[in-house]
Structures are given as structure tokens and as C-alpha cells.
C-alpha positions in Angstrom: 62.9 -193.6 9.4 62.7 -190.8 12.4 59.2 -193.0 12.8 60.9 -196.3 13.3 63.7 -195.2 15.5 61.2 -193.7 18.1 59.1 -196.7 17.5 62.9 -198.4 19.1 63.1 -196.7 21.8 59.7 -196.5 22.9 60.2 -200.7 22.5 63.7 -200.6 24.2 63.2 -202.8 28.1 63.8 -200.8 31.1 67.0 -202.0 32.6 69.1 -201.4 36.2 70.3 -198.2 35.3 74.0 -197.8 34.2 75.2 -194.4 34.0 79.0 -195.7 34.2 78.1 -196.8 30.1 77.0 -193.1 29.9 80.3 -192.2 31.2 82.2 -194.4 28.9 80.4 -192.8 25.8 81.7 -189.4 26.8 85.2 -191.4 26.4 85.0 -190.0 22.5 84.6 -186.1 23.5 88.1 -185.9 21.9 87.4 -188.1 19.0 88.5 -186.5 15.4 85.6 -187.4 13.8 83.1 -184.9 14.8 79.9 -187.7 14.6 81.8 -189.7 17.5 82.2 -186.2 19.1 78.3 -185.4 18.3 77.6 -188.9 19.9 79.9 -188.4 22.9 78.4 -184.7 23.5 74.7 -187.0 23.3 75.9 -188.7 25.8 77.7 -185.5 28.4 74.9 -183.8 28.6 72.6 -186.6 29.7 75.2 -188.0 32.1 75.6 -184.0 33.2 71.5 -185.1 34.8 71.0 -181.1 35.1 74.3 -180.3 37.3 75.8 -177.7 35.2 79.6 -177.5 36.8 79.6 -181.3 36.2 78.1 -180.9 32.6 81.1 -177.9 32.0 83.5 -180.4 33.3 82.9 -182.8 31.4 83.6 -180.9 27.9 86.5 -178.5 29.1 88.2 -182.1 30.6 87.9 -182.9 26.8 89.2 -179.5 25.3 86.1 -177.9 24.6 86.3 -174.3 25.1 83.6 -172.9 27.6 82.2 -169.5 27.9 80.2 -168.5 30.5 77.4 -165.9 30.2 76.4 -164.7 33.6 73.9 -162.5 32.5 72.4 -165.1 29.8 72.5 -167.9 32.4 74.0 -169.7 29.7 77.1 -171.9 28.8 78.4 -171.5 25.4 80.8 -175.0 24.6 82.5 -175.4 21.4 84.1 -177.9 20.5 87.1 -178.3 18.3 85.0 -179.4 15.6 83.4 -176.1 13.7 80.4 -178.1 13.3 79.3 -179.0 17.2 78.4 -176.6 20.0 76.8 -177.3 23.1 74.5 -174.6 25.0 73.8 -175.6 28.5 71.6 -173.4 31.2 73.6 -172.8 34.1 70.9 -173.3 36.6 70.8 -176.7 34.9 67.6 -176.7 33.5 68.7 -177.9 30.0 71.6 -179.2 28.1 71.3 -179.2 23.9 73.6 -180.7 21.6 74.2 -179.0 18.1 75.7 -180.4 15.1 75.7 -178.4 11.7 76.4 -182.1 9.9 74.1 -184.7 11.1 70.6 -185.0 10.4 67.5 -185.6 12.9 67.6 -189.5 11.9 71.1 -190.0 12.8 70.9 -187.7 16.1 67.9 -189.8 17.5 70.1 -192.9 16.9 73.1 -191.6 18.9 70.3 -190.8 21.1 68.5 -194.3 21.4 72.4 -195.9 21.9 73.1 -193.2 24.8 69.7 -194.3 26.7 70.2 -197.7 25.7 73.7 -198.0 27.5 72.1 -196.8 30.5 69.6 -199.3 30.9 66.8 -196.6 30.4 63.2 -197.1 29.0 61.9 -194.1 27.3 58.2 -192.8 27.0 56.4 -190.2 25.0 56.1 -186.9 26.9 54.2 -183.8 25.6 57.2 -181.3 25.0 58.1 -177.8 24.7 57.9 -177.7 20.9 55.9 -179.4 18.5 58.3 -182.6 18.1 57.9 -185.9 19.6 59.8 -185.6 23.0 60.8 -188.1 25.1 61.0 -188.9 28.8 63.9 -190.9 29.6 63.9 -190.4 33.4 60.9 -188.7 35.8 63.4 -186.2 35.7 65.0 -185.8 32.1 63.2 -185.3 28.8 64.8 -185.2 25.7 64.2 -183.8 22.1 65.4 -184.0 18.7 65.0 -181.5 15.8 67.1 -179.2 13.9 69.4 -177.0 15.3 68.7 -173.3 14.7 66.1 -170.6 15.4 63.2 -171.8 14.3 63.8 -175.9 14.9 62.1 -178.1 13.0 61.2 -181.9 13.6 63.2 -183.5 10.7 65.9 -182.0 9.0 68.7 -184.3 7.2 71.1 -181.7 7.1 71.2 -181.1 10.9 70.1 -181.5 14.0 70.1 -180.7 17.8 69.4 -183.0 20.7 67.8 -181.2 23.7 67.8 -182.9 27.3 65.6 -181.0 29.9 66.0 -181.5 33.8 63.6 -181.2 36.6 63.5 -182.7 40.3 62.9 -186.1 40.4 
């Protein structure tokens, strides 16, 4: 399955980009259901593009609780759902998504819907880890594995969607 939905999105036409779709994902930030939350918090982080007050923003607007670790250079957001947290570098350099619920398959669909709303083509990039990452901009990567420690490439139990930014 994991297979077939990169197979998608490596398929999926470049389009005039359209980040105010991105935007209008983040609409569900709030959502009770934590997967429209986990899709939402998909979408933040890629429509954050590496600006981490604007990325911040976008959760806390939503009532997710930020904490901010100077001396980590991290930002801790949680949302009200137990099962999703977001850890974002505050020099920007990366944004991940982590849900204790979903599984890899279902996280790289919310993905592929994210990047398909913005009009954005995708291409395999060699990535940090030993999963398949993408590049969906020349300046954002993405990748999707298991949230955790030690990540894995599929898991169906969870997952954790990791955007990376660099300049342009």
C-alpha cells in the first residue's frame, strides 16, 4: 500500500502552486476527531515553509499548547488530542507531525492530499534516514515513518510526518 501511494504522488502533475488550499486544510486544527487534527497539523507545518513563529501561530491560533525550549532550539506543540504532538526547530529547519493512532499508510495519504491541494509535484530525494523521502519544493523535503526513537519506515500503529526546510 505505502508502495502505491508514493507511486501517487511521485505521478501527481505539477500545478500553479496554491498554498491558500494549504491554508484551508489547517481550517481542522480544532477538529474533534484527532485524524482531521493529524491531517490539519500535515498540512501547518508545510504551510509553516520553515518560519517557525508562523508555524507556532498557526497551532496556538488553534489551542494547541506551545512550549518553547530555548536551550533545545525546540518547540514542543500538543495538541488537545493525547495522541498528536508536533516538534518544530526553532531556527526552522524542520517541522514533524506525531500521531500515536495512525499508521505510515494513512499519514502518507494526508500527506499526498496536503501536496496535492497545493498544486505541488513531488520527487524522490535521498533523506536523512533510511525511508523513502520526498522533495515537494527545492526547498522542503518530507518524510514518513513511525513516530518514536528509533523510526521505522512502516508501522500501522503510528506514524510521524517530517517536513525539512532549506533556502530555496
Amino acid at each position: 500500500m505505502r508502495a502505491a501511494i508514493i507511486a501517487m504522488m511521485l505521478a501527481t502533475p505539477a500545478m500553479a502552486q496554491d498554498w491558500k488550499m494549504v491554508e484551508f486544510l489547517t481550517s481542522d486544527l480544532d477538529d474533534e476527531k484527532p485524524g482531521q487534527a493529524f491531517g490539519a497539523a500535515i498540512a501547518a507545518c508545510m504551510l509553516g515553509q520553515g518560519d517557525a513563529a508562523k508555524t507556532a501561530a498557526l497551532f496556538t491560533d488553534a489551542g494547541w499548547t506551545l512550549t518553547a525550549d530555548a536551550e533545545m532550539g525546540l518547540n514542543q506543540i500538543a495538541s488537545p488530542h493525547a495522541s498528536l504532538s508536533v516538534l518544530a526547530a526553532t531556527d526552522g529547519s524542520f517541522c514533524a507531525v506525531d500521531s500515536m493512532e495512525t499508521g505510515t499508510d494513512v499519514a502518507a495519504s494526508l500527506l499526498l492530499q496536503t501536496v496535492s491541494f497545493a498544486g505541488l509535484g513531488t520527487s524522490v530525494a535521498p533523506g536523512p534516514g533510511a525511508c523513502t523521502s520526498l522533495q515537494v519544493t527545492p526547498a522542503i523535503a518530507v518524510e514518513v515513518t513511525s513516530s518514536g526513537q528509533d523510526p521505522v519506515c512502516d508501522d500501522p500503529t503510528n506514524s510521524a510526518v517530517r517536513f525539512y526546510f532549506s533556502a530555496p
